[in-house]
mmCIF file of the N, C-alpha and C atoms, coordinates in Angstrom:
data_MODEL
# 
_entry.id   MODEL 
# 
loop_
_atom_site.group_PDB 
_atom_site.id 
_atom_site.type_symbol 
_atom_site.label_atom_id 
_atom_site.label_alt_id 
_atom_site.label_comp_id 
_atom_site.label_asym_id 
_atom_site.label_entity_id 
_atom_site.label_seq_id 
_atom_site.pdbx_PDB_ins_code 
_atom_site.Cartn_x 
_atom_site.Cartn_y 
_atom_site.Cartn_z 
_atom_site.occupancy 
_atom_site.B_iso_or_equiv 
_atom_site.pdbx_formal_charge 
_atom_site.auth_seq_id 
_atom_site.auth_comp_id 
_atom_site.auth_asym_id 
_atom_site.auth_atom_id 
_atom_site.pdbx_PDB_model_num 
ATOM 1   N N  . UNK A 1 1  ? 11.488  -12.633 -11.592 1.00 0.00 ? 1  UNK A N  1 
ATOM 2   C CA . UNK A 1 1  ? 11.218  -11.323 -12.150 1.00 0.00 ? 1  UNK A CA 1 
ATOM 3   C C  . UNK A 1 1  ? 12.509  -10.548 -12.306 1.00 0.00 ? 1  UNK A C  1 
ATOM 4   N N  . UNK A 1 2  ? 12.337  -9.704  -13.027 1.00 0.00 ? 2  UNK A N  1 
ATOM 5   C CA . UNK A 1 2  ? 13.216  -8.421  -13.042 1.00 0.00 ? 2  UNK A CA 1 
ATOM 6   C C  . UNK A 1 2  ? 13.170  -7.123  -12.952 1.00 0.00 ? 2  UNK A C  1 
ATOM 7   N N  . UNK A 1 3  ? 13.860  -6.407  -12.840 1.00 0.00 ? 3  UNK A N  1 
ATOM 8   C CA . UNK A 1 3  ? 13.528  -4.747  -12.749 1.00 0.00 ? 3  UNK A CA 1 
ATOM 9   C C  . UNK A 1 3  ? 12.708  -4.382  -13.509 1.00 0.00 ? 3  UNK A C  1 
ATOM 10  N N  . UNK A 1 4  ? 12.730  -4.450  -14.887 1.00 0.00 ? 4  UNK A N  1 
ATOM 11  C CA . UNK A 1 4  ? 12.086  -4.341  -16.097 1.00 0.00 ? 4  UNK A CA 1 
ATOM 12  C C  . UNK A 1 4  ? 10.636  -4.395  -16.069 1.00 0.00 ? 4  UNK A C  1 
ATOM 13  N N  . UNK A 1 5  ? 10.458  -5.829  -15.375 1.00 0.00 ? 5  UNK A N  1 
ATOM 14  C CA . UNK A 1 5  ? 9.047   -6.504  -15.156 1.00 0.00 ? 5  UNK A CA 1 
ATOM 15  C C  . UNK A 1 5  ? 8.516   -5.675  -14.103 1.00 0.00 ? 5  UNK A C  1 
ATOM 16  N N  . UNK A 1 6  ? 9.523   -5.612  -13.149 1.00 0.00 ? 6  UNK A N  1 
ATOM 17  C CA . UNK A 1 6  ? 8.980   -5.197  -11.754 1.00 0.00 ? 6  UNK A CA 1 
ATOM 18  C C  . UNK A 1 6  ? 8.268   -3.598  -12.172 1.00 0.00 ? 6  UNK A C  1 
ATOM 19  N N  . UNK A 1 7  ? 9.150   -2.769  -12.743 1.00 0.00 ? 7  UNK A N  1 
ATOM 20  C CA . UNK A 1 7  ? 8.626   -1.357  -12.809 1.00 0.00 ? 7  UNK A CA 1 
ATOM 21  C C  . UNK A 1 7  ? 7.922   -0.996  -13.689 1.00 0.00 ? 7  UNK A C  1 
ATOM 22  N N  . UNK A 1 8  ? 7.073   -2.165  -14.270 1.00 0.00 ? 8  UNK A N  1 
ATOM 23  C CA . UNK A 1 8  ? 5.906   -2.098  -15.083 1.00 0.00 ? 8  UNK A CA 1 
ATOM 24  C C  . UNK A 1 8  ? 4.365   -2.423  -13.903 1.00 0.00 ? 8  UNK A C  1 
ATOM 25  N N  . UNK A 1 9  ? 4.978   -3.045  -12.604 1.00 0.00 ? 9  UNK A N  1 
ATOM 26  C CA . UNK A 1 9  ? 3.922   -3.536  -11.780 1.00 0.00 ? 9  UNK A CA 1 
ATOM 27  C C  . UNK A 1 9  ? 2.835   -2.037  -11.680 1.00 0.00 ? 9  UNK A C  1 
ATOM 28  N N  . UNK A 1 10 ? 1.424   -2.215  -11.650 1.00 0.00 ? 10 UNK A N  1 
ATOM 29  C CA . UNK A 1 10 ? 0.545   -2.037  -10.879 1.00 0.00 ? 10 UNK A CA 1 
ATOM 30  C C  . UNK A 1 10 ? 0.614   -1.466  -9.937  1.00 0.00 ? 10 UNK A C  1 
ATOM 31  N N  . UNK A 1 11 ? 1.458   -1.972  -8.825  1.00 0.00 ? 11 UNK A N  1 
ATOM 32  C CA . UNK A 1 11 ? 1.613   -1.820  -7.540  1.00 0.00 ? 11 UNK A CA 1 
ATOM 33  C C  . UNK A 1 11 ? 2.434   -0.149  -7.491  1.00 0.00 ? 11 UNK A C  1 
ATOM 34  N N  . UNK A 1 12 ? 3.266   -0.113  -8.310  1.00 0.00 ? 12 UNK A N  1 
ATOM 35  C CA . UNK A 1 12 ? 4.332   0.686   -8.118  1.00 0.00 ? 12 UNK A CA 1 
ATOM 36  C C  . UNK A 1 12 ? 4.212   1.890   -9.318  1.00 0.00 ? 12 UNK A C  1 
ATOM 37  N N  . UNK A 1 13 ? 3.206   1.618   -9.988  1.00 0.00 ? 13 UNK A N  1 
ATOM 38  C CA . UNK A 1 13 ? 2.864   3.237   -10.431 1.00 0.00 ? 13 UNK A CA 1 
ATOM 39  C C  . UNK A 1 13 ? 2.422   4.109   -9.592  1.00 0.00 ? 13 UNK A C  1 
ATOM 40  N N  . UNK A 1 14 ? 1.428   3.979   -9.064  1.00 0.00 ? 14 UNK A N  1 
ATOM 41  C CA . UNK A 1 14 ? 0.880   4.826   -7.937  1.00 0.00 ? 14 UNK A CA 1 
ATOM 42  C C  . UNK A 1 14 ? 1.868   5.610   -7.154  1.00 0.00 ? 14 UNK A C  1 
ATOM 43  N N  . UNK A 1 15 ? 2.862   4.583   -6.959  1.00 0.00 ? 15 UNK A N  1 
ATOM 44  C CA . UNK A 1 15 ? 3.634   5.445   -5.444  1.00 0.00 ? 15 UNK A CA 1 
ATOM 45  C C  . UNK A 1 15 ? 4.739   6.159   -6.192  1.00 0.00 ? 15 UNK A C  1 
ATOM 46  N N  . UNK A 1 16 ? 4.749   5.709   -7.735  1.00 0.00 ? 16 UNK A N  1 
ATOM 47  C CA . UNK A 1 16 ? 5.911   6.942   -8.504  1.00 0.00 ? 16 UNK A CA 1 
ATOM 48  C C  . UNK A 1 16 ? 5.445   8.131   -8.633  1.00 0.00 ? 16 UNK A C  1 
ATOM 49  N N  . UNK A 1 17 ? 4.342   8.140   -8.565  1.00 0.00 ? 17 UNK A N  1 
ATOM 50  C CA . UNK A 1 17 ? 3.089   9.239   -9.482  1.00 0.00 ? 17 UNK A CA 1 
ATOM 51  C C  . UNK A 1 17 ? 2.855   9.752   -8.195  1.00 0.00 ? 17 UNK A C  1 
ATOM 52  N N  . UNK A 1 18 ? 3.060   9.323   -6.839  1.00 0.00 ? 18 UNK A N  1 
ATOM 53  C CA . UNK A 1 18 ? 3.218   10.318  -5.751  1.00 0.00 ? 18 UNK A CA 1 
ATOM 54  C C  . UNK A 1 18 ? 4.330   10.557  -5.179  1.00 0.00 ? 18 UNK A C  1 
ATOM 55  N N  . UNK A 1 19 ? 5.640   10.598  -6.051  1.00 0.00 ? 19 UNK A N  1 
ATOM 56  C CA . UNK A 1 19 ? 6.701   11.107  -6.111  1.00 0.00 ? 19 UNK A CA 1 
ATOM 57  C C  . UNK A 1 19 ? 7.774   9.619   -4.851  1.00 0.00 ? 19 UNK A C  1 
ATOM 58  N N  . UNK A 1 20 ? 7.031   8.589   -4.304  1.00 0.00 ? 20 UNK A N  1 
ATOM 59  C CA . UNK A 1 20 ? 8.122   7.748   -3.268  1.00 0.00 ? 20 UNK A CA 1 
ATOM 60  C C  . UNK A 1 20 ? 9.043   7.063   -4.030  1.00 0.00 ? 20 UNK A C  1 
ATOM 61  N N  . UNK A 1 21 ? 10.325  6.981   -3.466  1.00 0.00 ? 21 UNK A N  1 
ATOM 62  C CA . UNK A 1 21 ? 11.320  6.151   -4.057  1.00 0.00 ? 21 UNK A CA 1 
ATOM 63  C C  . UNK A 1 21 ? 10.970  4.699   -4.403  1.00 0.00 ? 21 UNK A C  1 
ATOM 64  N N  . UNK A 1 22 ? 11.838  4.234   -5.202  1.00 0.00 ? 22 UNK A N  1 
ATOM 65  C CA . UNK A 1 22 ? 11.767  3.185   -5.486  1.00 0.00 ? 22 UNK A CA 1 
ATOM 66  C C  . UNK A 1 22 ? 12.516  1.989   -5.291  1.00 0.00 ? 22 UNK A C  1 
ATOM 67  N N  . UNK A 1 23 ? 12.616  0.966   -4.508  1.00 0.00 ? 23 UNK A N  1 
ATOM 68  C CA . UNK A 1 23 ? 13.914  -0.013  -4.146  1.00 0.00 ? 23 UNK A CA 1 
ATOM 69  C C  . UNK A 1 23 ? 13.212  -0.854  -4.849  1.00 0.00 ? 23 UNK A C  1 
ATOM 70  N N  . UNK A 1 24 ? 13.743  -1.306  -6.308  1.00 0.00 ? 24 UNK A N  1 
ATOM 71  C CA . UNK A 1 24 ? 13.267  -2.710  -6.942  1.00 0.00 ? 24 UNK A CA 1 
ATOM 72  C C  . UNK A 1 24 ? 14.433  -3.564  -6.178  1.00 0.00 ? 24 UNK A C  1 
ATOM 73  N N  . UNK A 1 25 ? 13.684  -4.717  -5.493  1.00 0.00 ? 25 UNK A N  1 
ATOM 74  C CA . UNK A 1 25 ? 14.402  -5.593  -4.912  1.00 0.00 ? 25 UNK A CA 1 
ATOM 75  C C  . UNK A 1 25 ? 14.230  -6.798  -5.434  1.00 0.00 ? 25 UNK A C  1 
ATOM 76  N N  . UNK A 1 26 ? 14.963  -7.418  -6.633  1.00 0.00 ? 26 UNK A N  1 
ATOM 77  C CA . UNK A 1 26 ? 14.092  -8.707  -7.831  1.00 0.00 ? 26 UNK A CA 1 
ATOM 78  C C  . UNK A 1 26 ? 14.977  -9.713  -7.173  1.00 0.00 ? 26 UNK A C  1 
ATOM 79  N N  . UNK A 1 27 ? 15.952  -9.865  -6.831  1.00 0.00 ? 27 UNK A N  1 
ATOM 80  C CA . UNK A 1 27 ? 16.792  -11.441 -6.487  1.00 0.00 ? 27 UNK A CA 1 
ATOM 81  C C  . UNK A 1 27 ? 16.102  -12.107 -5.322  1.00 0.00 ? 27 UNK A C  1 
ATOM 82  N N  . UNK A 1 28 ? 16.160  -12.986 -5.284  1.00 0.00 ? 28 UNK A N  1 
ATOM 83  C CA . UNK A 1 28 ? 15.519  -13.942 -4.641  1.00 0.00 ? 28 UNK A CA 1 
ATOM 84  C C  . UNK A 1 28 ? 15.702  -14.141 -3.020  1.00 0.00 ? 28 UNK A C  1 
ATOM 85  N N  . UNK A 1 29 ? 17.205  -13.444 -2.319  1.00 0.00 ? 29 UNK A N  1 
ATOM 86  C CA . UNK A 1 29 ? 17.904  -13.034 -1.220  1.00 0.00 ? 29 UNK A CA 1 
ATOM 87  C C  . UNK A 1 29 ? 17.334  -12.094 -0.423  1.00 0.00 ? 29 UNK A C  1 
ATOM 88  N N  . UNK A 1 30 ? 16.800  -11.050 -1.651  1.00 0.00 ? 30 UNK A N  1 
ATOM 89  C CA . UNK A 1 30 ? 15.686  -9.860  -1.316  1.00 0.00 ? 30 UNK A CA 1 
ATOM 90  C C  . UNK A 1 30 ? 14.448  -9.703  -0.599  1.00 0.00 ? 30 UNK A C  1 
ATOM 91  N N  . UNK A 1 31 ? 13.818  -10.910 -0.391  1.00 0.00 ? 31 UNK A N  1 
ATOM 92  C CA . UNK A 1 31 ? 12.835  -10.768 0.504   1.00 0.00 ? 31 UNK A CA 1 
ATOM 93  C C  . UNK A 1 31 ? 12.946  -11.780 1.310   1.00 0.00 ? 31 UNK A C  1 
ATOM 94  N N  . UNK A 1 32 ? 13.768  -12.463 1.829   1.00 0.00 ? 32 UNK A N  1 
ATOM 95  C CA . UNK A 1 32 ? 14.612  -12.576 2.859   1.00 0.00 ? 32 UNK A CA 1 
ATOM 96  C C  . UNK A 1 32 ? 15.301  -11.675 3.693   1.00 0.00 ? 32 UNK A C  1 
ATOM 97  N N  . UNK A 1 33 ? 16.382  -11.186 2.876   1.00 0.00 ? 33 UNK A N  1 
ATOM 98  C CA . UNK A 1 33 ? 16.660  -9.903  3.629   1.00 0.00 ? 33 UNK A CA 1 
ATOM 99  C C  . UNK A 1 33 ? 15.732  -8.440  4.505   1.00 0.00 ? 33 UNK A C  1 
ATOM 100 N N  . UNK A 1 34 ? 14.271  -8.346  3.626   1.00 0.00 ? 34 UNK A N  1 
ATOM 101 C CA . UNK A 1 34 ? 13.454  -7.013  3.655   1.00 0.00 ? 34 UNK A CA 1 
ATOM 102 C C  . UNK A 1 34 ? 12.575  -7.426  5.097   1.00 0.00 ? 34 UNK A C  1 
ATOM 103 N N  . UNK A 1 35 ? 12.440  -8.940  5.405   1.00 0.00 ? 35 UNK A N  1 
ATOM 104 C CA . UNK A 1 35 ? 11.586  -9.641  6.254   1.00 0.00 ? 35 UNK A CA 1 
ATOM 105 C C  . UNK A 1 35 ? 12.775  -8.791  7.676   1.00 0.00 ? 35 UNK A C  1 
ATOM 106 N N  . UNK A 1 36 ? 14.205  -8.485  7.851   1.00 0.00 ? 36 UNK A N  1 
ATOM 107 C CA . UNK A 1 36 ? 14.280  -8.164  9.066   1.00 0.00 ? 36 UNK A CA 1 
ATOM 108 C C  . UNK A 1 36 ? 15.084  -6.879  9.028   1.00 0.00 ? 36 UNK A C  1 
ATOM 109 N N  . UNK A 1 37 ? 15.289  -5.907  7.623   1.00 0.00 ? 37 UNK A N  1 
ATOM 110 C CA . UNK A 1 37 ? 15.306  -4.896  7.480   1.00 0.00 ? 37 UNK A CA 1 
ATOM 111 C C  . UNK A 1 37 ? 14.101  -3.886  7.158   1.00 0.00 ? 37 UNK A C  1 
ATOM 112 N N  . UNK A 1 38 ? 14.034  -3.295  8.311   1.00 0.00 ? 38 UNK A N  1 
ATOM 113 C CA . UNK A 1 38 ? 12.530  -2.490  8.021   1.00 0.00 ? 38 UNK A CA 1 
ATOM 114 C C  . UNK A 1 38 ? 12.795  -1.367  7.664   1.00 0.00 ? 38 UNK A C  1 
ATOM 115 N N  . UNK A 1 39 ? 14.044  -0.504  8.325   1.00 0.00 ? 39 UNK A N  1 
ATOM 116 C CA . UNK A 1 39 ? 14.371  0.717   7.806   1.00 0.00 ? 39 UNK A CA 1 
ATOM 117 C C  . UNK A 1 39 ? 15.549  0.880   7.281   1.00 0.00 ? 39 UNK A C  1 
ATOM 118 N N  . UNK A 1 40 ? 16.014  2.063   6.812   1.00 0.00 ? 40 UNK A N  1 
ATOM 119 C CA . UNK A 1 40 ? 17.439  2.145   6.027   1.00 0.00 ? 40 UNK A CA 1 
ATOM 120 C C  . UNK A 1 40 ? 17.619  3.624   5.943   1.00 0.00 ? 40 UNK A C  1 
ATOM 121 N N  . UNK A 1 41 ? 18.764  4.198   6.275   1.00 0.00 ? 41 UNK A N  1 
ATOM 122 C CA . UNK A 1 41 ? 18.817  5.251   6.541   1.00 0.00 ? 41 UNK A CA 1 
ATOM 123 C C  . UNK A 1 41 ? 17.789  6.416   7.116   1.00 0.00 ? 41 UNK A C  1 
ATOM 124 N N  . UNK A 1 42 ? 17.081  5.538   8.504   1.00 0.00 ? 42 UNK A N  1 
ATOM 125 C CA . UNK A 1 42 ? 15.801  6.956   8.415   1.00 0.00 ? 42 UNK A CA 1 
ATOM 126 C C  . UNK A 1 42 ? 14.804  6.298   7.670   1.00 0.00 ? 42 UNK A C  1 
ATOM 127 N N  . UNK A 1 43 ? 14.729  5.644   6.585   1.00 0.00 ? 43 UNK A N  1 
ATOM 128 C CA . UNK A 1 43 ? 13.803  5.473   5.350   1.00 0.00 ? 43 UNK A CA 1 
ATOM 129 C C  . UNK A 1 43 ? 13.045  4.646   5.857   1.00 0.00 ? 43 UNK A C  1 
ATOM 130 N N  . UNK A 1 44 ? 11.923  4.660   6.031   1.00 0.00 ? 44 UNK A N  1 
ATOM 131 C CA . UNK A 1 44 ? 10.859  2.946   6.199   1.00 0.00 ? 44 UNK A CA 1 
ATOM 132 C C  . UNK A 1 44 ? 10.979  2.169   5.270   1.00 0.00 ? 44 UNK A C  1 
ATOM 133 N N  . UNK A 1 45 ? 10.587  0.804   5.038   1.00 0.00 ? 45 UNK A N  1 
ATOM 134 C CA . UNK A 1 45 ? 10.579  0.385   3.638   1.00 0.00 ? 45 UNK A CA 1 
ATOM 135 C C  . UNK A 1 45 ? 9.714   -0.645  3.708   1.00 0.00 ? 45 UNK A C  1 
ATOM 136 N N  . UNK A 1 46 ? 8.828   0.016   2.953   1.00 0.00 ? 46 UNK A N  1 
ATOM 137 C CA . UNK A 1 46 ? 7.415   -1.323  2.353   1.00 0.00 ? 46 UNK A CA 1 
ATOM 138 C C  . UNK A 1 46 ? 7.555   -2.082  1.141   1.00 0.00 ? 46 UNK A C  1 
ATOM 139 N N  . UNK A 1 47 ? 7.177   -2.975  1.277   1.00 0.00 ? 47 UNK A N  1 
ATOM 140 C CA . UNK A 1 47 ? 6.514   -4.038  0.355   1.00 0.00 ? 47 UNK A CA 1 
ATOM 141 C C  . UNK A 1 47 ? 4.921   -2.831  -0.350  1.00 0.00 ? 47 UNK A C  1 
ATOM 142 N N  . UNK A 1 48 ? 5.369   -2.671  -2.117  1.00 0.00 ? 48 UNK A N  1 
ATOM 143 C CA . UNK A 1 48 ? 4.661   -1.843  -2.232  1.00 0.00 ? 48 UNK A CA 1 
ATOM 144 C C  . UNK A 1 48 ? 3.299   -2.495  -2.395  1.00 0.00 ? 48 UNK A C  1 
ATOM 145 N N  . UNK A 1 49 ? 3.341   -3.810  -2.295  1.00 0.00 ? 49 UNK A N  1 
ATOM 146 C CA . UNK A 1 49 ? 2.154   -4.883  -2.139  1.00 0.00 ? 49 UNK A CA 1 
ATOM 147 C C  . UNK A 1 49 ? 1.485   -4.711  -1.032  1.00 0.00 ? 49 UNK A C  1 
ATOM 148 N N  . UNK A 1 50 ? 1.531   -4.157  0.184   1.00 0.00 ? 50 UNK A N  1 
ATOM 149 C CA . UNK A 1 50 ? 1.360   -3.928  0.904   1.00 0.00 ? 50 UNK A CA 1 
ATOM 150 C C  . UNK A 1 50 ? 0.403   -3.149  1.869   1.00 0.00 ? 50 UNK A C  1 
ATOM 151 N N  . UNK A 1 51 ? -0.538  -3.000  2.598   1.00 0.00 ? 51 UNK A N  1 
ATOM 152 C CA . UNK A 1 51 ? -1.396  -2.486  3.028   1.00 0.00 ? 51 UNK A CA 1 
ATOM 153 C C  . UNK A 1 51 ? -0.811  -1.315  3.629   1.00 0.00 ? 51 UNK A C  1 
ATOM 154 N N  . UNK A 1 52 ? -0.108  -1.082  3.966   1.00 0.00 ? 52 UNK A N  1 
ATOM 155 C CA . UNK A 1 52 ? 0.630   0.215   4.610   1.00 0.00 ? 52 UNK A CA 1 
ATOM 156 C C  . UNK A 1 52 ? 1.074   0.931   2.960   1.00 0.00 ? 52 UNK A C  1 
ATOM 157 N N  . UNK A 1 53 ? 1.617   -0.181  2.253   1.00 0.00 ? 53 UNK A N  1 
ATOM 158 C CA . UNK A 1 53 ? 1.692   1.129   0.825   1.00 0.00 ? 53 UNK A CA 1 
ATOM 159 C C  . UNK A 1 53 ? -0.024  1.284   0.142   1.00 0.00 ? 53 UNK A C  1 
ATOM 160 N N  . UNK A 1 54 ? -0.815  0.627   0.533   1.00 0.00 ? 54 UNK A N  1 
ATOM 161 C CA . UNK A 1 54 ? -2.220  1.654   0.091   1.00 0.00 ? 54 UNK A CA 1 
ATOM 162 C C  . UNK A 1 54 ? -2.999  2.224   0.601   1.00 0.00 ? 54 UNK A C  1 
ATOM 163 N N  . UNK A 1 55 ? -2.380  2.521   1.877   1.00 0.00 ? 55 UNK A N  1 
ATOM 164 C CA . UNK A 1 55 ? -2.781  3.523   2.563   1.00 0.00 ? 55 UNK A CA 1 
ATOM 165 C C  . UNK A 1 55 ? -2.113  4.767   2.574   1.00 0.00 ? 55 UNK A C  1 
ATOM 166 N N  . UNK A 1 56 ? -0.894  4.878   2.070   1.00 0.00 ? 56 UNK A N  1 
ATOM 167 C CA . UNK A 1 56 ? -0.343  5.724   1.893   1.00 0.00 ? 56 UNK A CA 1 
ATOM 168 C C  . UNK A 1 56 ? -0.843  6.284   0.214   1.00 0.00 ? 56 UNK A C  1 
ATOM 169 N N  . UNK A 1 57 ? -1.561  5.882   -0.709  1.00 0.00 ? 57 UNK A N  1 
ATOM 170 C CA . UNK A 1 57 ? -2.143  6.617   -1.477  1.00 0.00 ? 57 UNK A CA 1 
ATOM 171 C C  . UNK A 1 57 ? -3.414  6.823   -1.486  1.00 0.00 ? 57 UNK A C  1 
ATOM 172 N N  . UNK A 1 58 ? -4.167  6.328   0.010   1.00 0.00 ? 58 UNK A N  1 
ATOM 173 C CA . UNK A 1 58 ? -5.504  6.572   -0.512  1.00 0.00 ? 58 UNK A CA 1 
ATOM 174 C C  . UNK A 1 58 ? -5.549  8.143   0.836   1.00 0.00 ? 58 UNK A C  1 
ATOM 175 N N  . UNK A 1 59 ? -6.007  9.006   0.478   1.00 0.00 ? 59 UNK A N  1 
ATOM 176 C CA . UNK A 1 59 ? -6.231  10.185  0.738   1.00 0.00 ? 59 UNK A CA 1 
ATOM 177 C C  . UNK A 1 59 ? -7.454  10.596  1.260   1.00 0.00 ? 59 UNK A C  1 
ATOM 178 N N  . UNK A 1 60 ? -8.309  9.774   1.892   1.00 0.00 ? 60 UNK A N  1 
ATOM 179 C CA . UNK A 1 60 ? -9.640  10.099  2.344   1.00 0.00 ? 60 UNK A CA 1 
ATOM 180 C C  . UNK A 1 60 ? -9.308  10.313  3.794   1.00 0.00 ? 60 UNK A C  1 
ATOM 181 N N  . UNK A 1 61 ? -10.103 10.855  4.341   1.00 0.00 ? 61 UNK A N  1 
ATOM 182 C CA . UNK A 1 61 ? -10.072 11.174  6.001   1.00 0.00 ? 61 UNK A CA 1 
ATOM 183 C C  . UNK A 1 61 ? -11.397 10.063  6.508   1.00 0.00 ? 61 UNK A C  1 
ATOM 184 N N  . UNK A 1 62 ? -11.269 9.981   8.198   1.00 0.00 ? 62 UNK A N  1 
ATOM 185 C CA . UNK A 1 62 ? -12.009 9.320   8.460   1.00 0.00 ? 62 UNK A CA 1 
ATOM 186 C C  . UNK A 1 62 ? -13.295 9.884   7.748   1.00 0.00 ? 62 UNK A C  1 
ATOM 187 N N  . UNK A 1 63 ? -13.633 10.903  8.345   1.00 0.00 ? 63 UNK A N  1 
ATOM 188 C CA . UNK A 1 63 ? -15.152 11.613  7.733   1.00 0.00 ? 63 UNK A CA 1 
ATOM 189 C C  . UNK A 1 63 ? -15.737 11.042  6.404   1.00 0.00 ? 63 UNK A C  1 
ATOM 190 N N  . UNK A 1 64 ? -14.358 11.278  5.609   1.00 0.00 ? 64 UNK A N  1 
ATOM 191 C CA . UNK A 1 64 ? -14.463 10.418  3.821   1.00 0.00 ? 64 UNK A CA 1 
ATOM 192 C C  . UNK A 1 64 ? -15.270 9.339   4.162   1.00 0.00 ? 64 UNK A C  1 
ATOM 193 N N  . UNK A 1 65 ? -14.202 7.951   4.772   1.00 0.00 ? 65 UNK A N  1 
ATOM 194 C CA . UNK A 1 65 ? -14.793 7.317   4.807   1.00 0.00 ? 65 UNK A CA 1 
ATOM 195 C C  . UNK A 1 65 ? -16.195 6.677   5.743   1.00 0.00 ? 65 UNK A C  1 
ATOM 196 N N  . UNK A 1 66 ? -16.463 7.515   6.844   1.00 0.00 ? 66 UNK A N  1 
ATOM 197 C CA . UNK A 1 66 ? -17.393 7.012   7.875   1.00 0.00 ? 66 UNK A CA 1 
ATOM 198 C C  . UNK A 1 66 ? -18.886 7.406   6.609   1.00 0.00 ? 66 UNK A C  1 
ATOM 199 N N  . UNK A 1 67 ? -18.493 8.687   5.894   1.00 0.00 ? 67 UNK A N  1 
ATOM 200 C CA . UNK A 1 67 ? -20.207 9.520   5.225   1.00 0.00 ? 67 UNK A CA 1 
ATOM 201 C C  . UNK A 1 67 ? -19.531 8.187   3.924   1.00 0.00 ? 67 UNK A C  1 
ATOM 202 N N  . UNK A 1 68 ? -19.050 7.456   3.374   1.00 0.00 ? 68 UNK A N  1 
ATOM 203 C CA . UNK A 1 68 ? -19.004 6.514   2.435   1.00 0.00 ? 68 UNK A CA 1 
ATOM 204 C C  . UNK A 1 68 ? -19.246 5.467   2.589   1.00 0.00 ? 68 UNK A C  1 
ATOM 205 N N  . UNK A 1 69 ? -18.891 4.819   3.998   1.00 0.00 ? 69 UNK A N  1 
ATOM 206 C CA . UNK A 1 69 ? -19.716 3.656   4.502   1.00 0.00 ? 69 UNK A CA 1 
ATOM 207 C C  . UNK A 1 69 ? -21.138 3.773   5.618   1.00 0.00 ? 69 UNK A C  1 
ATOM 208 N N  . UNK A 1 70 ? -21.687 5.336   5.396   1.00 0.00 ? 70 UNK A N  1 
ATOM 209 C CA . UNK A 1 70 ? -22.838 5.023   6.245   1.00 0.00 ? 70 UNK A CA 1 
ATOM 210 C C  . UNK A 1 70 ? -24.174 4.284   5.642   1.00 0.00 ? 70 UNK A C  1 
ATOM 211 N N  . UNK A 1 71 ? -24.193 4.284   4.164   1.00 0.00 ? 71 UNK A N  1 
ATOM 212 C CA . UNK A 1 71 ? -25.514 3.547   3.554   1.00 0.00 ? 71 UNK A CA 1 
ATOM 213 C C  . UNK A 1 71 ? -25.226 2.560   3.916   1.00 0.00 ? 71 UNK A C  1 
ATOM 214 N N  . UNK A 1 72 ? -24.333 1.321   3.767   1.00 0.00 ? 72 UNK A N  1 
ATOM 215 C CA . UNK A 1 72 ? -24.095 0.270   4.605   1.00 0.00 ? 72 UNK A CA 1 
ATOM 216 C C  . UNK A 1 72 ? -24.019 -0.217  5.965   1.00 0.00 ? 72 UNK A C  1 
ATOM 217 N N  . UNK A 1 73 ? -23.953 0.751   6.941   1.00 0.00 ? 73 UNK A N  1 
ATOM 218 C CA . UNK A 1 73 ? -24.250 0.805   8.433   1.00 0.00 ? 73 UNK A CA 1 
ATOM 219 C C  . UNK A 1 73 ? -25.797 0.615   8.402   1.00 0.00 ? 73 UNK A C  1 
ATOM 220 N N  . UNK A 1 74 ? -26.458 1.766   7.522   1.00 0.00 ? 74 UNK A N  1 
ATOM 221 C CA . UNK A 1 74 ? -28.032 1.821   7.778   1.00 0.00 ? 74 UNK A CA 1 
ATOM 222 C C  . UNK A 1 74 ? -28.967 0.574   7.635   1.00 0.00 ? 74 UNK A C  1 
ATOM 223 N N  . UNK A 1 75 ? -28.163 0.170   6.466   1.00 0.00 ? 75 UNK A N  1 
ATOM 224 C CA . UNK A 1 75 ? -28.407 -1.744  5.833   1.00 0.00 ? 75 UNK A CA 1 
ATOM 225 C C  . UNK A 1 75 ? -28.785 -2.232  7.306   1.00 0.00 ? 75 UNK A C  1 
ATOM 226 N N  . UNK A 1 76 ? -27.672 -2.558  7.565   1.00 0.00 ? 76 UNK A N  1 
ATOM 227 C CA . UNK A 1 76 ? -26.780 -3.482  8.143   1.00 0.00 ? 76 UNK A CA 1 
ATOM 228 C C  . UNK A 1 76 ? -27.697 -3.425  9.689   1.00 0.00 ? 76 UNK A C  1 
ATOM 229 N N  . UNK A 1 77 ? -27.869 -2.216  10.476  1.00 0.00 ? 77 UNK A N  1 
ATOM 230 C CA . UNK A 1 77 ? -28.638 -1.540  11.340  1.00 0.00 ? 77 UNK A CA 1 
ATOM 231 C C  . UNK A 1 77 ? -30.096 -1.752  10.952  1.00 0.00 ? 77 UNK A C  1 
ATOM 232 N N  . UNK A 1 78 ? -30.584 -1.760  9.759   1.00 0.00 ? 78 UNK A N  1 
ATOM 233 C CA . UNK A 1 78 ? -32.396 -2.305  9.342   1.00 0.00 ? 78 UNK A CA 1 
ATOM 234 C C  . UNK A 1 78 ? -32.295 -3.587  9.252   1.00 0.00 ? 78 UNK A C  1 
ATOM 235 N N  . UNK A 1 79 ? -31.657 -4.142  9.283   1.00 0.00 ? 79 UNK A N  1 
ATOM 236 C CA . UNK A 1 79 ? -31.514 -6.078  9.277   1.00 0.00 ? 79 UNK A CA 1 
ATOM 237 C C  . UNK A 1 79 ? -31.556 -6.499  9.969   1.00 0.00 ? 79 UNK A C  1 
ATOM 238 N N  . UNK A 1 80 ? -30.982 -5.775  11.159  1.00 0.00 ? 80 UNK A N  1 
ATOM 239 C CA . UNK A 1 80 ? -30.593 -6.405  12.969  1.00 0.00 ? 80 UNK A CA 1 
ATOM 240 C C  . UNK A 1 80 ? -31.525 -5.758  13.543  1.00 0.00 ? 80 UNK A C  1 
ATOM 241 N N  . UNK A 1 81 ? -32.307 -5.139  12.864  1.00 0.00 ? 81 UNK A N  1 
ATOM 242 C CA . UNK A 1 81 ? -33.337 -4.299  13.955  1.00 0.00 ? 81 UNK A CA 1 
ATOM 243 C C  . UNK A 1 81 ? -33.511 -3.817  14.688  1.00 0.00 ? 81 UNK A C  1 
# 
């Protein structure tokens, strides 16, 4: 890949559009290197593939989600009886 490619990803609109920097890291050395650099100046740094980067755009509180997954508890709770 390349920068080009890379900053067309999916992954990495979201976190522009909530203003986070961007480290396109395309050479092949690069995720080698990212596996035992976690931070950088202060900075954390995710893999925007990453479950920690979609949690950082999803914006619900527990409450959100506990009243969004309770029809499925109720299921789940009338099945097991």
């Amino acid at each position: 890949r390349n920068r080009r490619d890379a900053s067309r990803s999916p992954y990495i609109e979201g976190l522009k559009r909530e203003g986070y920097e961007i480290l396109y890291m395309v050479d092949p050395v690069d995720e080698y290197a990212v596996q035992f650099l976690k931070e950088y100046q202060g900075k954390e740094l995710l893999s925007c593939m990453s479950m920690e980067a979609a949690r950082l755009l999803d914006h619900r509180t527990d409450d959100d989600l506990k009243a969004e997954l309770a029809p499925v508890r109720k299921r789940i709770q009338a099945a097991l009886g």
